[in-house]
C-alpha positions in Angstrom: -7.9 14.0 42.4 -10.9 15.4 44.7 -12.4 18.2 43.8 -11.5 20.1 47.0 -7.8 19.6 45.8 -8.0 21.7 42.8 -7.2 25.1 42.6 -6.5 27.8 40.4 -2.8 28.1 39.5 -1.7 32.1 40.1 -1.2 33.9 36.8 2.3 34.5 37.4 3.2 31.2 37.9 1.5 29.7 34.4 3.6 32.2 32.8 6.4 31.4 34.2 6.4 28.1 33.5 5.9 28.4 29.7 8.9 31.2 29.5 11.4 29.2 31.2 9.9 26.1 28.9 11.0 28.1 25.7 14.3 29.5 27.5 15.3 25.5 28.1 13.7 23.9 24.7 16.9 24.2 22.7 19.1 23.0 25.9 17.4 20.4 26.3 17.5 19.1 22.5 21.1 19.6 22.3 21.7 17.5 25.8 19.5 15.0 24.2 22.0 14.7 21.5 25.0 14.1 23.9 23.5 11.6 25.7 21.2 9.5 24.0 23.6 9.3 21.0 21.6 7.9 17.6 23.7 5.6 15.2 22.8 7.9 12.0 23.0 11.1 13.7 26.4 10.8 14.9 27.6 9.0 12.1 26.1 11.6 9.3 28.7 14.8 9.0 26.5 18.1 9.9 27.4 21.6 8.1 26.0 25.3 7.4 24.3 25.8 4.2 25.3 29.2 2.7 22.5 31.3 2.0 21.6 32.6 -1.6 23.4 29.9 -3.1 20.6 28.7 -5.0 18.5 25.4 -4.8 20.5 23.1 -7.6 24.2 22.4 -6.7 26.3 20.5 -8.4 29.6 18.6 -7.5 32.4 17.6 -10.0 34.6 14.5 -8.9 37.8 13.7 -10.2 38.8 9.9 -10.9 43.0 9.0 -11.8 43.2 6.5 -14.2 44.8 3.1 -12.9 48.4 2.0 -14.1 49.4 -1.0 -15.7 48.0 -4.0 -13.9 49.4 -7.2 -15.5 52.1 -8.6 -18.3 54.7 -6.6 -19.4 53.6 -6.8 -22.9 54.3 -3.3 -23.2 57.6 -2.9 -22.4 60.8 -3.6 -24.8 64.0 -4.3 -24.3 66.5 -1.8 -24.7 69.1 -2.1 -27.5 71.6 0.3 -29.2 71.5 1.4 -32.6 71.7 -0.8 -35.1 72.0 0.2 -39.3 69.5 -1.6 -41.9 69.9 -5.3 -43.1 68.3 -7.1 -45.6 66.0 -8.6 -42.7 66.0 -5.8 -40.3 65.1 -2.8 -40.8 67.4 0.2 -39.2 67.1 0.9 -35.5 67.7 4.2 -33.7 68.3 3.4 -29.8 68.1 7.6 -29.4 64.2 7.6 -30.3 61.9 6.6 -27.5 59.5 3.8 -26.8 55.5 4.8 -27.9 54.1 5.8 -25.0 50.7 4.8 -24.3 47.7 6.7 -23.4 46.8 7.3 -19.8 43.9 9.8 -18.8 41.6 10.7 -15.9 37.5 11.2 -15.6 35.4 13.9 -14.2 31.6 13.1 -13.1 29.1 15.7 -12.1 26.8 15.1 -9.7 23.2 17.5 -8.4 21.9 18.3 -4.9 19.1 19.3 -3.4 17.7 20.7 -0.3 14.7 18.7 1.4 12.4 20.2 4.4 9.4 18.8 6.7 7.6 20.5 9.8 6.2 19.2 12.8 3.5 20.6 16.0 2.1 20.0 18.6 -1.9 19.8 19.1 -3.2 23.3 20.1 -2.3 23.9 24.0 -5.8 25.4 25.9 -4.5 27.5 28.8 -8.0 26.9 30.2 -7.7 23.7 29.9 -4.0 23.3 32.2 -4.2 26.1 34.5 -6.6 24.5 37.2 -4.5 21.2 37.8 -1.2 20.9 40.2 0.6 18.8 37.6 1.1 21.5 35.4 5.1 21.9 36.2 5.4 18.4 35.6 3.5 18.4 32.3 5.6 20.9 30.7 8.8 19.5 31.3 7.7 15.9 30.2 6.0 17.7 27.0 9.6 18.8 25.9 11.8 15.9 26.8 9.4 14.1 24.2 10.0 17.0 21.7 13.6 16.6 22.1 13.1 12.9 21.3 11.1 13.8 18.3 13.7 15.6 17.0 16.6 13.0 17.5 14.5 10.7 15.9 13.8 12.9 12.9 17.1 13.3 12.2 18.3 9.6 12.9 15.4 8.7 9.7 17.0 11.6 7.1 20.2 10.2 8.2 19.4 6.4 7.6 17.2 6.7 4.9 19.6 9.5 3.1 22.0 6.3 3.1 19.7 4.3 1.7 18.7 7.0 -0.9 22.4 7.4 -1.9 24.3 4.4 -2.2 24.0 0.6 -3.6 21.3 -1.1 -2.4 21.8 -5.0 -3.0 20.3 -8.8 -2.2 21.7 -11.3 -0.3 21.3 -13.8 -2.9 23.0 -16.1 -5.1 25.4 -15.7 -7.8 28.0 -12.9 -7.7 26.8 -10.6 -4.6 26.9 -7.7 -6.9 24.4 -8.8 -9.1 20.9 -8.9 -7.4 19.3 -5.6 -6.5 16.2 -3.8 -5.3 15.1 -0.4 -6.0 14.2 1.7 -3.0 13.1 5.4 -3.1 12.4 6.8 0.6 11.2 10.6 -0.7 8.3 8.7 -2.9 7.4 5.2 -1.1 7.9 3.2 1.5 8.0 0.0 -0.5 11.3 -2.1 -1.9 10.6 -3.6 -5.7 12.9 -6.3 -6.6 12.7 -8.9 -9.3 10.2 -12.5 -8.6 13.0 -14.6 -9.4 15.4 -13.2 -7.1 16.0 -15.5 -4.3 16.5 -13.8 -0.9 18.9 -15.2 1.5 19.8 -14.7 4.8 23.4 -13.0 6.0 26.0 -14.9 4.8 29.8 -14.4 5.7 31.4 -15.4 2.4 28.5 -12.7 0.6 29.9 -9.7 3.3 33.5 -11.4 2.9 33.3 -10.6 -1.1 32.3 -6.8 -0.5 35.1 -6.6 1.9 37.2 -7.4 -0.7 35.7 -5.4 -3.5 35.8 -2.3 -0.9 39.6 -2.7 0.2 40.6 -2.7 -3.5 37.9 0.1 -4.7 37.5 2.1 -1.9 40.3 1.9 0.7 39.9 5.2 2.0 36.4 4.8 3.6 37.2 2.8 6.2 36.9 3.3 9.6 40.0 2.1 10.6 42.8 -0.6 10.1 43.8 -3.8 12.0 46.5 -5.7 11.0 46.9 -4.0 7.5 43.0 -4.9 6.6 40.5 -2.1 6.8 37.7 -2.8 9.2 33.9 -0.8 8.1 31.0 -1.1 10.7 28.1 -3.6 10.1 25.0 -1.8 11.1 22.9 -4.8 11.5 20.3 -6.5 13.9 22.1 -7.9 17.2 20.1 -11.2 16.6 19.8 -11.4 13.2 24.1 -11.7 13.1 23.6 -14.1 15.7 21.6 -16.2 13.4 24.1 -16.1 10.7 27.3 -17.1 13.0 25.1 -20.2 14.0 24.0 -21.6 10.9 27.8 -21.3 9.8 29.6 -23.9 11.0 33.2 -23.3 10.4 32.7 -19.3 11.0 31.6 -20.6 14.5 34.2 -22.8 15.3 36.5 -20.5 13.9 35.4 -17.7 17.1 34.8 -20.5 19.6 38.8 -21.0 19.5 39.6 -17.2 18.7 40.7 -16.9 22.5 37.8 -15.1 23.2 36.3 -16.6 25.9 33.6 -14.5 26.7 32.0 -14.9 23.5 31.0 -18.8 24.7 29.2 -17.2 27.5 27.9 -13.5 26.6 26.5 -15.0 23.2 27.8 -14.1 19.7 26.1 -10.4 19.8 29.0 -9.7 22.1 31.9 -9.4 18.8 33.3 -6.4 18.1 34.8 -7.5 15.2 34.3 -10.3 12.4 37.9 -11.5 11.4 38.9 -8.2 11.5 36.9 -7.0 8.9 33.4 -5.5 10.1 33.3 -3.6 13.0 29.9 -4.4 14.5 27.7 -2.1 15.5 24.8 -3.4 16.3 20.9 -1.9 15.5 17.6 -3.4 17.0 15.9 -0.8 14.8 17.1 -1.3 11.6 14.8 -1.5 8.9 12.2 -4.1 7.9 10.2 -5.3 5.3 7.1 -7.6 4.8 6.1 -9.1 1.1 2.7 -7.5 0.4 2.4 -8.3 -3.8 4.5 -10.5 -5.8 2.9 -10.5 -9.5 4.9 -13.3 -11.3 7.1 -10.3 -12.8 8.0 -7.9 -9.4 7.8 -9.1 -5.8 6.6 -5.7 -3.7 7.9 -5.7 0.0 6.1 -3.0 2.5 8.1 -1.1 5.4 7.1 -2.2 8.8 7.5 0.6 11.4 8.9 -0.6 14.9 6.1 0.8 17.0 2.4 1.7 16.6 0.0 3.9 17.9 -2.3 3.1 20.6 -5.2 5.0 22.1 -5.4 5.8 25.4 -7.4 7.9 27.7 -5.7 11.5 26.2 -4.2 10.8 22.9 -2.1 7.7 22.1 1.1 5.8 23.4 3.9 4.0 21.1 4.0 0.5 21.5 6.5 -2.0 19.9 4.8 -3.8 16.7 4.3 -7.4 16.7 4.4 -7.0 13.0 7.9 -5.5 13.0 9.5 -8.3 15.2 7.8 -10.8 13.2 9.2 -9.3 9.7 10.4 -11.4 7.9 12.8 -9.4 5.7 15.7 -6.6 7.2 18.4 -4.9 5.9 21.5 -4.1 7.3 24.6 -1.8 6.1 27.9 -1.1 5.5 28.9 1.7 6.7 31.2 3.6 4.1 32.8 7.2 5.5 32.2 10.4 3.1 28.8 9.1 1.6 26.9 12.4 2.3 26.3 15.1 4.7 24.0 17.2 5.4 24.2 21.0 4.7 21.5 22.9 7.2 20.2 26.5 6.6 20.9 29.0 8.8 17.9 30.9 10.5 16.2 33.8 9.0 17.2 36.3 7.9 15.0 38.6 9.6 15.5 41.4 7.5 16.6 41.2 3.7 17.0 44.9 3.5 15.8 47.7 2.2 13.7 48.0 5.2 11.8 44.8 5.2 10.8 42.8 8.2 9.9 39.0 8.6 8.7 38.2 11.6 9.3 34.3 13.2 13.2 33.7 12.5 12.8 29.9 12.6 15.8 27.5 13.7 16.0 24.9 11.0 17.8 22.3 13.0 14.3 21.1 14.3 14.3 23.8 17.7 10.3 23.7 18.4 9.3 27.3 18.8 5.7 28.5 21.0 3.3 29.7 18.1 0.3 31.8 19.7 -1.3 33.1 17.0 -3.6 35.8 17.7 -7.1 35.7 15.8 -11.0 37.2 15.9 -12.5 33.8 16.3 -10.6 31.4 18.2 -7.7 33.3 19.8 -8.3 36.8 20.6 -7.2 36.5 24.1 -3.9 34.4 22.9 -5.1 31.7 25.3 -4.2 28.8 22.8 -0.9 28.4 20.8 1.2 25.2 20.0 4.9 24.1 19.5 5.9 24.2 15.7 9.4 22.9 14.0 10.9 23.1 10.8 13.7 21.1 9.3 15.8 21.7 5.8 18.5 20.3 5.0 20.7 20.0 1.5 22.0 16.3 1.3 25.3 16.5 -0.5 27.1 13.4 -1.9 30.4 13.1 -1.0 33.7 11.1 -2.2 32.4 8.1 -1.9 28.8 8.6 -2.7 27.2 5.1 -4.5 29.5 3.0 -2.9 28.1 2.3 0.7 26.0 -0.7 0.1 22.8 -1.8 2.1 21.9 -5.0 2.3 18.5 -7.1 1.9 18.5 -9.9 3.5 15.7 -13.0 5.3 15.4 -13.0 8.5 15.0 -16.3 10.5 11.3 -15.4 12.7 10.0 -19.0 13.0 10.6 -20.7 16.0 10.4 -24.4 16.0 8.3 -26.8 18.3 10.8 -28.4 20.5 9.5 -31.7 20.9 9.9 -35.2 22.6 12.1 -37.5 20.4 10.0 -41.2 20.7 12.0 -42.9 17.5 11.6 -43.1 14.0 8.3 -41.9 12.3 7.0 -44.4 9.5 7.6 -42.9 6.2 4.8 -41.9 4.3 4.0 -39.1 1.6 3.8 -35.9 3.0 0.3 -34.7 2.7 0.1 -30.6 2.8 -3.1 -30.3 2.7 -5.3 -27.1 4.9 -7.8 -24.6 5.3 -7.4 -21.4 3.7 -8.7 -18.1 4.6 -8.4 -15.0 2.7 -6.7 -11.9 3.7 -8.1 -8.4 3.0 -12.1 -7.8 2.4 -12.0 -7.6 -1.3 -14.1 -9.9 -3.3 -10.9 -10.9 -5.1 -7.5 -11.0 -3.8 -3.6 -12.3 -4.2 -3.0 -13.7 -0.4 -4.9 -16.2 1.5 -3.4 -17.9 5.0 -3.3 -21.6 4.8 -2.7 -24.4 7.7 -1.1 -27.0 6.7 -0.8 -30.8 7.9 2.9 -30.5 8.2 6.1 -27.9 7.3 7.2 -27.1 4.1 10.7 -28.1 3.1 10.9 -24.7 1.8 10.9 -21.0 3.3 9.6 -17.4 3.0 10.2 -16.0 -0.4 10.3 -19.6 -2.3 8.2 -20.2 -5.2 5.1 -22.7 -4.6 2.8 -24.9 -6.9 -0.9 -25.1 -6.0 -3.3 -27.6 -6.7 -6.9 -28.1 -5.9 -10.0 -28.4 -7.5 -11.3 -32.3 -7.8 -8.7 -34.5 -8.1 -6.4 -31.6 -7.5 -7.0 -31.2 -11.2 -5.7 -27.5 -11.4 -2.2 -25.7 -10.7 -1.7 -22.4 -9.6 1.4 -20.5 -9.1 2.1 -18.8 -5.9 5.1 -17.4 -3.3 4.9 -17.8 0.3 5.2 -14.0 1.6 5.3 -15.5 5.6 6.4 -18.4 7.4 6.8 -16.8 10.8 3.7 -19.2 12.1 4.5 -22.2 10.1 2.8 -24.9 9.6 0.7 -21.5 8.4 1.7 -19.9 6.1 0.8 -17.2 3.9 0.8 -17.0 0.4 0.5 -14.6 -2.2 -0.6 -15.7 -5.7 0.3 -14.5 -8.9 -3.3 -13.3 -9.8 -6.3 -12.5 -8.1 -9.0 -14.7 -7.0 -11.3 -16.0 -4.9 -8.9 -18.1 -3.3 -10.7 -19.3 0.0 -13.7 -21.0 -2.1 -11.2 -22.0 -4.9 -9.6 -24.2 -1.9 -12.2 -25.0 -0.2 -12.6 -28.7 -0.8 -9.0 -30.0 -0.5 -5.8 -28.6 -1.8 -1.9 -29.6 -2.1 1.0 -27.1 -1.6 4.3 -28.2 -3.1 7.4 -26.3 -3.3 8.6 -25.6 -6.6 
């Protein structure tokens, strides 16, 4: 813009523009809500919290016991009375069977209220008045508040899930038996045993908690078809895909479902799989990278879908190469009646006896205009920001512990599609690379290596090491990414100087 263009905005009008701002703000938010619905924030139950309650509640749940539920080894026949024999002894028809003992349980359970705050950078009057755009600012200032505050409660809502209910491997064995440990109020990082094997979605794993749901807990389904209960699948659109393609029968099996469409939309167009899942599909689900696997626990990091970039004011979201790339996601079934959220009421302003509290804050996440008058900075009131504040009790409800999210691999390599020219002589396969190092430290646990060809195993797989002269000496290692194979990157079960320790020739096996 010239100079000749600018011009000083008339009082009245700068005014203006920030009280119909604040008259709008909460408008705005709850429009947001309608129409750019959020998976976790319309799926998670909203309610009041009732004030002076106290900060520890407690629920009690009541569990029937289960009837008899095979042989009749406890039943008799019935006979009449009969009088003593030298073999029998005397029977009296008139008194009844034993009866057996049949009881009930009652668990207890704590909640507790959680809060954060968010603001703005300090807003200089001086520093918006002079330019035309001003209007135009304002209003695209809080559409991306409104956005803020969907977002913040879609996290509470996912991560509450997470916090609350079974958190599980898609690996091996029985699909109840492998598990990580995930806390989302004190880190950002999944734990999980080194010798669990992680696997990618597989239909007869989910297939097995279908069952184990319908017979434990029918009543958190979303619906029925055909007498089975159907629960969402929150999971990535392509990741599903992945898993329909690398089964073969489950394929053919939708191929000839009469549902044509699926040949040609792709496999992310389902709605349902064999009536069980209802799919409901996520491209922001949650995903993991390995960033330490010590022999004993593997450590996998959170990767956040976008990252900060600086631009001429400030900095723009972009989408992470890192989080597409990730090699590990997790996906959920949805169970109804997990949790809900109980939200404070505003204020009070006044507890009585003729006290006063000034700001009445709305606790739902409304951003309020702070102007906070002061001697040094602010005694004109020419600078303020936009402040929010969230609480909320998370309350477990009937079926609290028993929604189950899912850790699974996720398929990120793409092959080289090449020419076939005939059979390739045979020989040994000869993995050997350079290395470099990851990180600056003088020791470390990861290195990248290139290899000569692919590995016949994959991310998460345990590998042997050997180098040195003659490839004398063995170390043990995992591969943590194979998203750029033939490189791949592993991490070792102890620190080193790995990069010199492999820098004449080396050989990576899979174990």
């Amino acid at each position: 813009m010239k100079s000749d263009e600018l011009f000083a905005m008339d009082k009245a009008v700068v005014e203006t523009g920030f009280v119909n701002a604040v008259e709008n703000i909460d408008w705005v938010i709850r429009d947001m809500s309608v129409t750019q619905p959020r998976m976790f924030v319309n799926l998670i139950p909203r309610t009041a919290y009732k004030l002076g309650t106290g900060l520890v509640h407690t629920i009690q749940k009541f569990y029937g016991d289960i009837g008899d539920m095979g042989g009749l080894t406890f039943w008799d026949r019935i006979k009449t009375s009969t009088p003593a024999t030298n073999e029998l002894p005397a029977f009296d028809s008139c008194v009844p069977p034993q009866a057996r003992m049949t009881g009930h349980g009652i668990a207890r359970q704590n909640y507790y209220g959680w809060q954060t705050a968010l603001r703005t950078p300090d807003i200089c009057i001086n520093d918006i008045k002079w330019t035309t755009e001003f209007a135009q600012q304002v209003e695209l200032i809080f559409k991306h508040l409104a956005e803020i505050t969907i977002q913040t409660w879609e996290n509470l809502g996912r991560e509450g899930y997470m916090f609350f209910n079974r958190n599980l491997v898609c690996s091996d064995g029985s699909p109840d038996a492998s598990v990580f440990t995930y806390d989302p109020f004190t880190s950002t990082q999944i734990t999980l045993p080194s010798t669990t094997k992680i696997g990618m979605l597989n239909w007869r794993w989910l297939r097995w908690h279908h069952q184990y749901l319908s017979l434990q807990n029918r009543g958190s389904a979303s619906g029925m078809i055909n007498g089975l209960p159907v629960w969402p699948l929150i999971a990535d659109p392509a990741d599903v895909d992945d898993m329909i393609r690398a089964d073969s029968v489950l394929r053919e099996d939708i191929r000839y479902s009469n549902k044509a469409n699926i040949l040609i939309d792709n496999y992310m167009a389902l709605e349902t799989v064999r009536n069980m899942f209802a799919m409901n599909y996520d491209i922001m689900t949650p995903r993991f990278k390995e960033i330490s696997n010590n022999g004993t626990t593997r450590t996998l990091e959170r990767v956040a879908p976008f990252e900060k970039r600086v631009i001429l004011i400030g900095t723009r979201p972009v989408i992470s190469t890192e989080y597409m790339n990730a090699q590990y996601g997790v996906a959920h079934i949805f169970l109804k009646n997990t949790f809900s959220m109980e939200v404070p009421p505003a204020g009070p302003a006044s507890a009585g006896g003729g006290t006063s509290f000034g700001v009445v804050p709305n606790l739902m996440g409304k951003f309020e205009w702070m102007n906070i008058q002061n001697e040094t900075d602010n005694r004109y009131k020419e600078k303020g920001h936009y402040d929010s504040r969230y609480q909320a009790f998370l309350k477990p409800e009937d079926f609290s512990g028993e929604g189950i999210n899912i850790l699974y691999k996720r398929e990120v390599n793409t092959p080289l599609q090449v020419w076939d020219f005939g059979t390739v002589a045979d020989g040994a396969v000869q993995n050997v690379g350079v290395a470099v190092k990851v990180g600056t430290d003088a020791t470390y646990d990861q290195v990248d290596v290139t290899l000569a060809e692919l590995l016949p195993c994959q991310a998460n797989g345990s590998v042997t090491v050997t180098y040195g002269e003659a490839y004398g000496t063995s170390a043990t290692a995992s591969i943590a990414n194979d998203g750029s194979a033939p490189t791949y990157r592993l991490t070792f079960a102890t620190n080193a100087d790995w990069v010199a320790l492999l820098a004449s020739a080396f050989r990576v096996t899979c174990a």
